[in-house]
N, C-alpha and C positions, 0 to 999 in steps of 0.2 A: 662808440656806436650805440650801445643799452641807454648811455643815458640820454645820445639824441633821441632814439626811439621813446625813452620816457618824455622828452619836454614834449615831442609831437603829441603824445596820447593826452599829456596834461592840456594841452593846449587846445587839442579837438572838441575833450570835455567842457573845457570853457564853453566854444564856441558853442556848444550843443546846448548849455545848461541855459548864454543868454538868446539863445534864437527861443528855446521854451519857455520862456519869461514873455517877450514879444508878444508869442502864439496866443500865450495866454490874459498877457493882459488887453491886446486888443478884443478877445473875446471876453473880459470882463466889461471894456468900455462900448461893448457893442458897435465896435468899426467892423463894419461886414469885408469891405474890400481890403482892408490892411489882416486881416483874420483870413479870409483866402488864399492872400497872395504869400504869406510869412506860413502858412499850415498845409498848404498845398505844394510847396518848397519842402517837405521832410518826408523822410521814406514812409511808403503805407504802414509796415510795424510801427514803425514810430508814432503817424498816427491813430492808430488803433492802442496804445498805450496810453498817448495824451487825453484820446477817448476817455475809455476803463476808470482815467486819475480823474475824471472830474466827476461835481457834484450832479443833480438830474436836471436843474434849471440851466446848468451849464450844456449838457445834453442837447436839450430843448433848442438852444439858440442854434447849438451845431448841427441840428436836423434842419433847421428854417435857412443856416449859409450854403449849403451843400447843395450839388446835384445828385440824385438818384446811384448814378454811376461813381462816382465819389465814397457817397456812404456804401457803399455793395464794396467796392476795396477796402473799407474800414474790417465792416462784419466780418470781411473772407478771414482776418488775422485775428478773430476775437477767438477766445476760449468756447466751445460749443456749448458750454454748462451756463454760461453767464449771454451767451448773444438773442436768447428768447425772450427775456427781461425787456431789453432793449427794445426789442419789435412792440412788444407790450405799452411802451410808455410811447411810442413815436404815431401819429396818423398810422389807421388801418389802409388808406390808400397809399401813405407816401411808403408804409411799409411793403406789399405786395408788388409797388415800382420798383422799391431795391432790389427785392428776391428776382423780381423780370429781366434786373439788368446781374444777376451772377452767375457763374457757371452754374449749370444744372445740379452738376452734384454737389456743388458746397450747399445750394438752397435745402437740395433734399435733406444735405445731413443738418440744417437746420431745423428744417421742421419737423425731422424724425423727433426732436427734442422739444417740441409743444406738444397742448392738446390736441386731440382731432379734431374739436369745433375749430381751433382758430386755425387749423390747414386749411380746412373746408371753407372760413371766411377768404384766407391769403388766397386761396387758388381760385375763385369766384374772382375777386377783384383785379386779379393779375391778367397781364397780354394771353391773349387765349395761346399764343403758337409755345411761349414758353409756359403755361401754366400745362399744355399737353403733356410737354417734356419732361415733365418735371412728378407727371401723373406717371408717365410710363415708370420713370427709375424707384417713386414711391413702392411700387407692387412688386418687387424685387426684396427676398427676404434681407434682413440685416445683416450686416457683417460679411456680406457673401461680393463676388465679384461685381455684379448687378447694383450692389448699390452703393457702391464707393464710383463706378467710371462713371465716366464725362462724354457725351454722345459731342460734344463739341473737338471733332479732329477732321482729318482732310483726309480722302480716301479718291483714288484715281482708277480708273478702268485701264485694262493691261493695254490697249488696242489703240490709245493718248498716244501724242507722240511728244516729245519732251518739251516743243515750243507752248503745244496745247496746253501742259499740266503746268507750265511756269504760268501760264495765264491764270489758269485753276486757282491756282495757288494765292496768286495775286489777288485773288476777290475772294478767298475763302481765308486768308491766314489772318487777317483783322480777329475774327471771331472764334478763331482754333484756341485750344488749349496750349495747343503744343505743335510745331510745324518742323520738327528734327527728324522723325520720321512719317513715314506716307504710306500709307498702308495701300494694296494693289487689288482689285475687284476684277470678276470674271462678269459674264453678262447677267447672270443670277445671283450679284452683287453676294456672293461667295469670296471670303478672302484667301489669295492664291500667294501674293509674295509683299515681300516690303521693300521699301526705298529709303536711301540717306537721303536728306538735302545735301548734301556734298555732292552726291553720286549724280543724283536730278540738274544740279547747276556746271559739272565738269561734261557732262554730256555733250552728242551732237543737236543739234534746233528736232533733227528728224527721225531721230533714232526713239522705235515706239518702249513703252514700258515695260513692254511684257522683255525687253533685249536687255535693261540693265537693272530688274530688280533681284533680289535674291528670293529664292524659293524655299532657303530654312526661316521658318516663323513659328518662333513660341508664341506660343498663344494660352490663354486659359478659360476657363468654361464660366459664363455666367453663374452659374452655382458655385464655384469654388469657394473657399473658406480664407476670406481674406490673410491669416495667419500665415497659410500658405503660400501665398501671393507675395506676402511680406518677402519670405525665406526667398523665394524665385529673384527680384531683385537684387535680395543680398546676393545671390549666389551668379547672373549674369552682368550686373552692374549696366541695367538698363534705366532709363530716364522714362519709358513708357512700354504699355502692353498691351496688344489687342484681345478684346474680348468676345468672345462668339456664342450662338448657340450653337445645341445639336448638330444643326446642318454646316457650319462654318461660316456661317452667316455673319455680318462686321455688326457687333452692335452696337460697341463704343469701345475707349480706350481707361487706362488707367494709367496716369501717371505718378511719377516719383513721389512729387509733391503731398500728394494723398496717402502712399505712404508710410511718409514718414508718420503723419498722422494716424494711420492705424498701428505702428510700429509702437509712438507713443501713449496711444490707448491703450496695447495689449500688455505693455509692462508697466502700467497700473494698475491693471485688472491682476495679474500676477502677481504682484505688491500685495495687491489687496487681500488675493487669496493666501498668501503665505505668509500673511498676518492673522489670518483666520477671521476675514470681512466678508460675509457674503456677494459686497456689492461696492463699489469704492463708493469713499464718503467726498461728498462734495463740498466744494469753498462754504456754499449757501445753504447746506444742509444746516437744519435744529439740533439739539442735541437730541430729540426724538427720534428724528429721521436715523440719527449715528447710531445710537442703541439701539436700532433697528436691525439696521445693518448687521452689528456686531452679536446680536444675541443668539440666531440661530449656531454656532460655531461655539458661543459659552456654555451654552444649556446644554452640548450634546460633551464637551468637554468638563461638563460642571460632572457629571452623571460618568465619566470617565476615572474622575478623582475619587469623586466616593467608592468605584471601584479599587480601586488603587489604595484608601484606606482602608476599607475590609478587606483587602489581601492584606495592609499592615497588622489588621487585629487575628489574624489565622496564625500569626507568629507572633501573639501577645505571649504566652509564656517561654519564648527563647529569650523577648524582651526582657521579662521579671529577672530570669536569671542572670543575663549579662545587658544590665543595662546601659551601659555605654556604647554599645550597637545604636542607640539611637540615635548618637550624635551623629554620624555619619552617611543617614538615611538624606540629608539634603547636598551635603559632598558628592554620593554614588548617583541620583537622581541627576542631579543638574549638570554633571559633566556627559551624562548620559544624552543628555539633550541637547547640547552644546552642540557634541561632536556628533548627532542625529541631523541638527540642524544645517551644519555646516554641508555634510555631504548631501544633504537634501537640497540647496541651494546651488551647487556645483551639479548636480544631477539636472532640476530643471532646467540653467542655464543651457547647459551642452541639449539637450531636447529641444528647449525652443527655437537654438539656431542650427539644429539638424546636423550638430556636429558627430551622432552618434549614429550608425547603422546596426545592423545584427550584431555584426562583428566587433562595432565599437561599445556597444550599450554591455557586452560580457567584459570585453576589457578594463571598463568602468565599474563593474560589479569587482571583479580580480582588482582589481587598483583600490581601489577603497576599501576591503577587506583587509589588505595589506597595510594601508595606512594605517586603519582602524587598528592593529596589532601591533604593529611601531608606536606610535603614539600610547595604546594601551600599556603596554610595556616600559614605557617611559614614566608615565603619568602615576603606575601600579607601583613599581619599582621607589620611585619620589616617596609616595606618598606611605608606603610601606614602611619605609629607613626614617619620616617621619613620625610616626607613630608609635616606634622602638623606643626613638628618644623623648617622645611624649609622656606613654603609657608605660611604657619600661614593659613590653607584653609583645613580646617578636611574633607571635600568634595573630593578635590581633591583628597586627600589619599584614600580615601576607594575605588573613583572610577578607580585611578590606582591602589588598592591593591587588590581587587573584580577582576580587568581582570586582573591582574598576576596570580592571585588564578585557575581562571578559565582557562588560558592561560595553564598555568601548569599541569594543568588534562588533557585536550585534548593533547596536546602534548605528555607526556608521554604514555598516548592511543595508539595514534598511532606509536608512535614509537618502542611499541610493537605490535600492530595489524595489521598493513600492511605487517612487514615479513611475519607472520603466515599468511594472506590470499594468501601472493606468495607462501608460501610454501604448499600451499594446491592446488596454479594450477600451480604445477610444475613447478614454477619459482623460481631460486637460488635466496632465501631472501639477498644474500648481494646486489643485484642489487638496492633495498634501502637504498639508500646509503647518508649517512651523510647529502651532501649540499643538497639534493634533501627533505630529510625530513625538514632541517630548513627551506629551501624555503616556503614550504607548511605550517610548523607551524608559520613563520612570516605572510602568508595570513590569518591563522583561528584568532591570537592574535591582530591584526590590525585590523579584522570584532567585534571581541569581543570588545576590547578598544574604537573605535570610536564608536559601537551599544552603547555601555554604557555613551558615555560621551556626545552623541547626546539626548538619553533618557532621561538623568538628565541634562540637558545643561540649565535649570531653577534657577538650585543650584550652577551654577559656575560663572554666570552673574551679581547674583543677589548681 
């Protein structure tokens, strides 16, 4: 059975590799209709990657074979950081026809990612009804519910009766997002309940909407914080959400799709900051732009260090006397950081998917305390019985396995404890971020070690 399934996947890939051959070399030999018909035959990622792989004169010819509607399913699957390029290099007209023919909210999150002269050019040029549409979702802050939905869904008055709404239906689902669910309007186009398409087609022809929709409807607030929005999903396993104001008012939907797209942003931006990147770096970014990025997070870390070695020079004369204490100044540090790092990573994890409440975020503190002392214990213990048969100095091991031991409980503390205290003053726990915690667990493991080996400095002389 494995290896049937192997010769089918070898064989698909064939098939795949010489239809892109075809693709591409009709679009070398400039055969318009044979480049159509052979690239308009492959799923839209696919082409939206064949896109991406080619040169810009290659570009050029695929702007002049396409229609409007064609290249607008290209863009929807391009990377948001690279699809502005493109608009750049294509007719300022044939460009603002693309964005006219895309869902509303992919254009906005496109042109969230230009300058504002060239909005202000695209939205001049574009069909007045969708350059409105497009104006309205602009002025919705970023990242909030406002400007991820799609005013493109299907909405019914309770008072329809099911033959009417399948009509509805039928002239409005061409241009829906999404036609799974149906969202139910009262006369002050206030949303009261929701519909399956299942529910709407098992129906009778005369039975009105307000008789078979449901009246539980999550919903979430224009202002909400996409992040949030995210967890909501995770947590109903919905394919779409309606989005209101104040009043309850329908003002568009948010689907899945989008999403998964903020899902995939925000564990970038997490990445980024628990690398200690102010800002994630981009494919296209300079290396100026990177050391940009990167420098606010070194400079306030660089200034952290020098801290951390003037705490080494306040124990420069425990150093004189037993200087083999300093070998071990990068051992007690870096395990410090290790296991900081570790439970700081398990910390934000469980935060960003709301696996923690009150009750879970102290359980998480008690559990990793615990670990932190198992593991200490372990690691002290090693490294202790280590150092006997090193140094031949049973002193020295216990007092560097005593601060490992102890190094490794606080550490692992904090590096669950500090998200949880940002995330209680509504500050994003990834802003905790890696170097910043070792930094701080290299200061508390260097006050531990030399407190300890200044105390007993009787038994390492002697």
């Amino acid at each position: 059975m494995e290896e049937r399934q192997n010769n089918y996947e070898e064989k698909y890939e064939e098939e795949y590799k010489a239809h892109w051959e075809k693709v591409y070399e009709a679009l070398n030999e400039e055969q318009t209709d044979e480049f159509r018909e052979k690239f308009l035959e492959m799923h839209p990622y696919d082409q939206s990657v064949f896109f991406v792989d080619q040169p810009q004169e290659n570009r050029i010819r695929i702007y002049a074979y396409l229609s409007p509607d064609e290249l607008a399913e290209i863009m929807i699957n391009i990377d948001l950081e690279n699809t502005p390029g493109y608009f750049t290099e294509m007719n300022p007209r044939q460009g603002a026809m693309i964005l006219s023919k895309m869902p509303a909210d992919d254009a906005v999150d496109i042109l969230n990612n230009m300058h504002k002269e060239e909005v202000v050019s695209f939205l001049t040029m574009m069909d007045q009804d969708a350059a409105a549409e497009i104006k309205q979702l602009l002025h919705y802050e970023e990242k909030t519910a406002g400007s991820i939905m799609t005013t493109e869904f299907v909405a019914l008055y309770k008072t329809k009766t099911v033959v009417e709404a399948m009509q509805q239906l039928k002239e409005e689902a061409p241009g829906a997002e999404t036609i799974y669910y149906l969202y139910v309007l009262d006369e002050d186009k206030r949303i009261v309940g929701v519909l399956s398409l299942r529910d709407l087609i098992v129906a009778d022809n005369q039975v009105k909407i307000e008789e078979i929709m449901s009246e539980k409807i999550v919903k979430v607030s224009v202002a909400k914080d996409q992040e949030e929005i995210a967890q909501m999903f995770r947590d109903y396993d919905f394919l779409a959400l309606p989005v209101v104001d104040f009043q309850d008012h329908l003002l568009g939907i948010i689907t899945v799709d989008d999403i998964l797209d903020v899902m995939e942003e925000e564990a970038s931006e997490d990445f980024s900051q628990l690398a200690g990147i102010s800002e994630e770096v981009k494919p296209d970014d300079s290396p100026l732009d990177a050391a940009k990025k990167r420098l606010p997070w070194l400079v306030i870390l660089l200034f952290l260090g020098m801290f951390t070695a003037s705490l080494i020079g306040q124990f420069e004369e425990t150093l004189n006397q037993v200087a083999v204490l300093a070998i071990f100044i990068p051992l007690i540090g870096g395990m410090a950081g290790n296991t900081g790092t570790q439970a700081l990573a398990v910390a934000i994890r469980g935060l960003s998917n709301g696996e923690y409440g009150n009750q879970g975020k102290m359980r998480l503190i008690v559990r990793e305390t615990t670990t932190g002392l198992i593991t200490g214990a372990v690691c002290g213990i090693v490294i202790a019985i280590v150092i006997y048969f090193w140094k031949a100095d049973i002193y020295l091991g216990i007092i560097v396995g005593v601060s490992i031991m102890a190094s490794l409980i606080v550490a692992t503390l904090s590096g669950a404890l500090v998200p949880i205290v940002m995330d209680r003053l509504n500050v994003d726990p990834a802003v905790a971020s890696g170097p910043f915690i070792t930094t701080i667990n290299d200061i508390i493991s260097i006050l531990i070690y030399f407190g300890m080996a200044t105390t007993f400095m009787s038994y390492l002389v002697s």
